[in-house]
N, C-alpha and C positions, 0 to 999 in steps of 0.2 A: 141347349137348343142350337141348331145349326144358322149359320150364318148366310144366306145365298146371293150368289150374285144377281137372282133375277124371281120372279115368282111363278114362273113359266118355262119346261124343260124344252130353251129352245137355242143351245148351244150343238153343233154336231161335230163330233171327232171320224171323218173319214180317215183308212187306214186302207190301203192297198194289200191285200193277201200276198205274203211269198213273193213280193213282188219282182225280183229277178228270174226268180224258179215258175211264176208266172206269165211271165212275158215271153219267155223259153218255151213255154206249152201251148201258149197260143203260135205262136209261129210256128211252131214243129208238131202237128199231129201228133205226130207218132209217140211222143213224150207224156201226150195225156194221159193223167191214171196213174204214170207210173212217177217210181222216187226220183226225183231230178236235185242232183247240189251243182250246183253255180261256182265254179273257181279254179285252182288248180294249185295241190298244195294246202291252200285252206279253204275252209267250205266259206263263201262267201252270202249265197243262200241257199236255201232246204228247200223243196216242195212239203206239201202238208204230208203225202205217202213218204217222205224219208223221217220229217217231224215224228211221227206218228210209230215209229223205229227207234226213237232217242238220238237223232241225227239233230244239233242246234249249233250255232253259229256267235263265233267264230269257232271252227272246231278243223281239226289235223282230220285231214282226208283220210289217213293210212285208220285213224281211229272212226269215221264215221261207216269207212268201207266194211270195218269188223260190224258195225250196228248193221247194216245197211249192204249187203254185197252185191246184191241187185241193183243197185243203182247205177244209172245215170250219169255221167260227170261233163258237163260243158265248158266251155269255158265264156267269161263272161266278154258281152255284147255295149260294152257302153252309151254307144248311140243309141241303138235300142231302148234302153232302159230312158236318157233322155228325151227323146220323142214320146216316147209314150207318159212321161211325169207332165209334160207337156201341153199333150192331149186332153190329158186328165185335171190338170189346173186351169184349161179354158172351161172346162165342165163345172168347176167348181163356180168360178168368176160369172160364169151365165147363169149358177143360182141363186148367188148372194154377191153382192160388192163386199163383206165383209169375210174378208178369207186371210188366216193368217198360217203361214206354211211353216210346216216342223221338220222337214225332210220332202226329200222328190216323193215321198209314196205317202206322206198324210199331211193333213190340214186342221185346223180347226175354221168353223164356219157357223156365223151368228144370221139366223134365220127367224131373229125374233119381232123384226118390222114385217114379216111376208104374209102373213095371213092371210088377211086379203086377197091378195093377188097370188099365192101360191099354197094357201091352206094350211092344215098344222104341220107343224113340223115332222111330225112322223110321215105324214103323206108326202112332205119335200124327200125327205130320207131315203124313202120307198125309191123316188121319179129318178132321184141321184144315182141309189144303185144301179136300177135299169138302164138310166142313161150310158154308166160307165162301164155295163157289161156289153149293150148293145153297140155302142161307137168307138168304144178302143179294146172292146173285147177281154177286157179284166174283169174279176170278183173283189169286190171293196166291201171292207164291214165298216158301220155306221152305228156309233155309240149318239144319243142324245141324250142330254142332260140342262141341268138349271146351274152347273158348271162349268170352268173347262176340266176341271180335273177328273170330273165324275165320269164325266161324256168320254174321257180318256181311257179308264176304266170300263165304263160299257162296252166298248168299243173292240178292250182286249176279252174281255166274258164272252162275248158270242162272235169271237171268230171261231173257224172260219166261213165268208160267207155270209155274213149276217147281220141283223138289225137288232139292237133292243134300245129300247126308251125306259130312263128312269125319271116316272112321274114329281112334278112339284111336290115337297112333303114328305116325301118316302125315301128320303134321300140315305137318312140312316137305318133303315130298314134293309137296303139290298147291301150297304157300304162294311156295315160290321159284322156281318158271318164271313165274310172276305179274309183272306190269311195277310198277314202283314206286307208280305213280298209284293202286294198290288199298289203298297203306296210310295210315290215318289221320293227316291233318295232313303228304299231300304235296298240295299246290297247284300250281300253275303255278310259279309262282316258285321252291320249289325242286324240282318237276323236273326247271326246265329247268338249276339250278344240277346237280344229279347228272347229265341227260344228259352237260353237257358236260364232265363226266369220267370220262363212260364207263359209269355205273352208270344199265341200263336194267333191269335184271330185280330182283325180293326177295330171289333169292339172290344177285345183285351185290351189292346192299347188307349182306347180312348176312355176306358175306366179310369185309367190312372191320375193323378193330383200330376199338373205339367212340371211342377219343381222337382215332383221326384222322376219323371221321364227323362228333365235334363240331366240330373246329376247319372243318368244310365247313359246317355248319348250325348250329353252336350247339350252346351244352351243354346248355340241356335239350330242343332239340329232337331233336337228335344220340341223347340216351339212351332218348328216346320212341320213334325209328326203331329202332333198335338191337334194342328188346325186342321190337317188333311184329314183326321180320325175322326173330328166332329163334321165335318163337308165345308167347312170353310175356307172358300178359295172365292173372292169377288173379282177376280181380272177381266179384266175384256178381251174380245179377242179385239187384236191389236193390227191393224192391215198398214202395211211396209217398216215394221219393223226389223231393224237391222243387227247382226250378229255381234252381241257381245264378244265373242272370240270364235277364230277359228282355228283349227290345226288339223294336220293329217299324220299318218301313222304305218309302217310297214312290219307284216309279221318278217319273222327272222328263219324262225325253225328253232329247233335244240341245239344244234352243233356250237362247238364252241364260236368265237368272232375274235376277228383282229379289231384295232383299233384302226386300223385303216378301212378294214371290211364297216363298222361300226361308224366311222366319218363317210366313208363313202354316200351310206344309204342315207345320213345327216344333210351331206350337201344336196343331193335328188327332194328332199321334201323340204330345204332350205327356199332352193329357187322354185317349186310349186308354190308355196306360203307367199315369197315374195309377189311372183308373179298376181296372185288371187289381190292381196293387199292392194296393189297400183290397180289391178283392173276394177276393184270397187271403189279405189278414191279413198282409200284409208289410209292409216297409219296407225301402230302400236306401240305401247311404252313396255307391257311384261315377254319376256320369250320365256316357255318350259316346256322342260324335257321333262319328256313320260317313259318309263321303261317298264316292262313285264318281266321277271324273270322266271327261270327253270321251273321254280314252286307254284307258277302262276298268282305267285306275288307281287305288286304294284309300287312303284315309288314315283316321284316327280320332283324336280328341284327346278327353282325360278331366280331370273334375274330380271329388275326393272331395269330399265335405263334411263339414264339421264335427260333424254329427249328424244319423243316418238320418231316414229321413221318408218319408211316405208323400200328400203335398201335395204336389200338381199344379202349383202355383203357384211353389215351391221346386225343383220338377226343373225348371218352364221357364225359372224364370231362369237354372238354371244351363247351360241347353241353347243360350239365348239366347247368353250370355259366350262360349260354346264356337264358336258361329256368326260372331259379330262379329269372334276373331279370328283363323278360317278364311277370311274374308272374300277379302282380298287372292288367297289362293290358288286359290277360288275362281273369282272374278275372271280370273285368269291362264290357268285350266285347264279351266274349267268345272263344269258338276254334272250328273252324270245319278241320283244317286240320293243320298237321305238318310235316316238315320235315326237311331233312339236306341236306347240301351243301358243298363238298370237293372242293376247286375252289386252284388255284396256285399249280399247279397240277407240279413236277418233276416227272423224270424218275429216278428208284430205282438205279442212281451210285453212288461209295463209293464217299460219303461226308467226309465231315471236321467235326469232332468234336468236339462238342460246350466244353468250358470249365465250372465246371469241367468234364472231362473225365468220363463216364459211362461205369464201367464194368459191370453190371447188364445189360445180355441180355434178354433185355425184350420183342423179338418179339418169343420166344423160344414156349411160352405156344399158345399164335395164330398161331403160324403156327403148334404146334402139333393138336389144335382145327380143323384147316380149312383142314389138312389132312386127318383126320378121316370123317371129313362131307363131302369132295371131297368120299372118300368109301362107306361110310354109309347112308350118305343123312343128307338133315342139322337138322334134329331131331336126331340125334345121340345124340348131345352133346348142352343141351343148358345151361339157367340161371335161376334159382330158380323164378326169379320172372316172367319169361315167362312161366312155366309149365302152359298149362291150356289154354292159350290162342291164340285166332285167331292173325297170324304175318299177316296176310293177303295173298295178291297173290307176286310174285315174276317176276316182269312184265320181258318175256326176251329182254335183251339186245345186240348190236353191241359192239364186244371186245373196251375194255377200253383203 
């Protein structure tokens, strides 16, 4: 028997369609209808006409052009994209005070006190879409459930464009003809470890005795599956909940890299990571390095420190340490993408001082830095060895 968070499907997962290759069609006529990718280099996003080609993201332009040669290519609008998250989050806030944000282009949003005053939730769902097509001119699909994670799932079933409600009760009715790749934290890797023994469907998996699930995936990944398979997920949505960690990330291309090219783009998302940390008032203790290589193989390697921080100069050495001895492997496999990861994330209150004692205030210079580039713009002020070159885009973000 499933476990619910509520006895009433009155969670909703709004999700933005395409929403860069969106925003692009509505400003540009002329783009309506047709395949539009957002990027340059790599496709950052698809319209649903390039989707619809096998065009998906992140994907190498020169390979989406072979899917897709008709298309489109823009390059991407950042302020755009943030006004209109913008727009769209006051819509959200004027229908529920309970709005918890997953990204600029979805939410989760508990509409289970509104009856009353705003009718069932499906009829909320409805007023939402309309709202968010009539006043910022986007298509939003609207999953509702007696979840979040169901509602999460609805929500990817009838895009694009669209609404569906999975009624109280029938939760594992819609949830187990579902393929496995719909539930959270299956990847590639293990689906293709479940296909090949046999478990293609939600309800395959949630046949299974959970001790033998782990010993195929892991014990806690095994119990994580397990719950989601039977609809057991009781969380709330959760309003100003703050980011466990953040990081950011640059594709590279195929070509080989120097170790200098390779610290170069290190230091550029070093001082971004920094910068984000001070302006939310945090501090970190893990820094990790993510790398993709040639095979579109994944690795990461981490270092805690000894004492959180929130100095640019301390996460790059420790980013640096982490580079030098990925190196070799590197070297061996290549790099298509790199980035950092700020994870054990504090809120910026007066800590205890590690000994010995440090008078040297050393967040004096970054926060004179991030003052000036708050004025200025962030080419105000940069680093000798960034002169010259593409940082890339600045993807925006929900406050840290």
């Amino acid at each position: 028997m499933s476990i619910k968070a509520r006895a009433e499907a009155s969670i909703l997962h709004a999700d933005l369609d395409s929403f860069y290759a969106s925003v692009e069609q509505r400003d540009d006529p002329s783009l309506r209808g047709r395949p539009v990718l957002v990027g340059g280099g790599i496709v950052l996003a698809a319209s649903y006409e390039a989707k619809a080609r096998g065009v998906s993201t992140p994907m190498n332009e020169r390979r989406a052009r072979l899917l897709c040669p008709d298309a489109v290519t823009v390059r991407p609008r950042m302020e755009a994209y943030s006004e209109a998250s913008k727009a769209v989050f006051a819509l959200f806030r004027d229908t529920t005070p309970l709005v918890e944000g997953l990204s600029i282009d979805e939410a989760f949003l508990d509409v289970g006190g509104l009856r009353r005053i705003g009718g069932a939730p499906e009829a909320i769902g409805r007023r939402l879409r309309a709202r968010v097509l009539d006043e910022v001119g986007l298509p939003i699909t609207v999953g509702i459930a007696s979840t979040k994670f169901l509602a999460k799932v609805a929500s990817a079933v009838a895009k694009p464009d669209g609404l569906l409600v999975v009624p109280a009760g029938t939760e594992l009715d819609f949830l187990h003809p579902l393929p496995i790749e719909r539930l959270w934290g299956v990847g590639e890797v293990t689906a293709r470890t479940l296909h090949e023994r046999g478990i293609a469907t939600i309800g395959q998996l949630a046949a299974l005795p959970e001790a033998r699930l782990t010993s195929v995936v892991g014990q806690a990944s095994g119990r994580h599956l397990h719950a989601l398979a039977k609809a057991r997920d009781p969380r709330p949505v959760e309003v100003g909940r703050r980011r466990r960690s953040i990081g950011s990330q640059r594709a590279m291309g195929r070509r080989p890299k120097t170790i200098e090219e390779l610290e170069q783009t290190l230091v550029a998302i070093a001082d971004r990571l920094g910068k984000r940390l001070r302006s939310a008032h945090r501090v970190c203790r893990t820094v990790v390095l993510r790398l993709r290589f040639d095979d579109f193989s994944r690795a990461t390697r981490s270092h805690t420190l000894p004492e959180a921080t929130m100095h640019t100069e301390t996460i790059l050495r420790a980013g640096r340490e982490l580079l030098e001895a990925a190196m070799p492997l590197i070297e061996s496999d290549g790099c298509t993408l790199l980035g950092l990861t700020l994870s054990n994330l504090l809120d910026d209150d007066p800590l205890q001082l590690a000994l010995p004692f440090d008078r040297v205030d050393r967040g004096s210079l970054d926060a004179a830095i991030d003052d000036l580039r708050d004025r200025y713009g962030t080419s105000i002020v940069t680093r000798a060895v960034l002169l010259g070159r593409d940082q890339g885009v600045s993807v925006p973000l929900l406050p840290d």
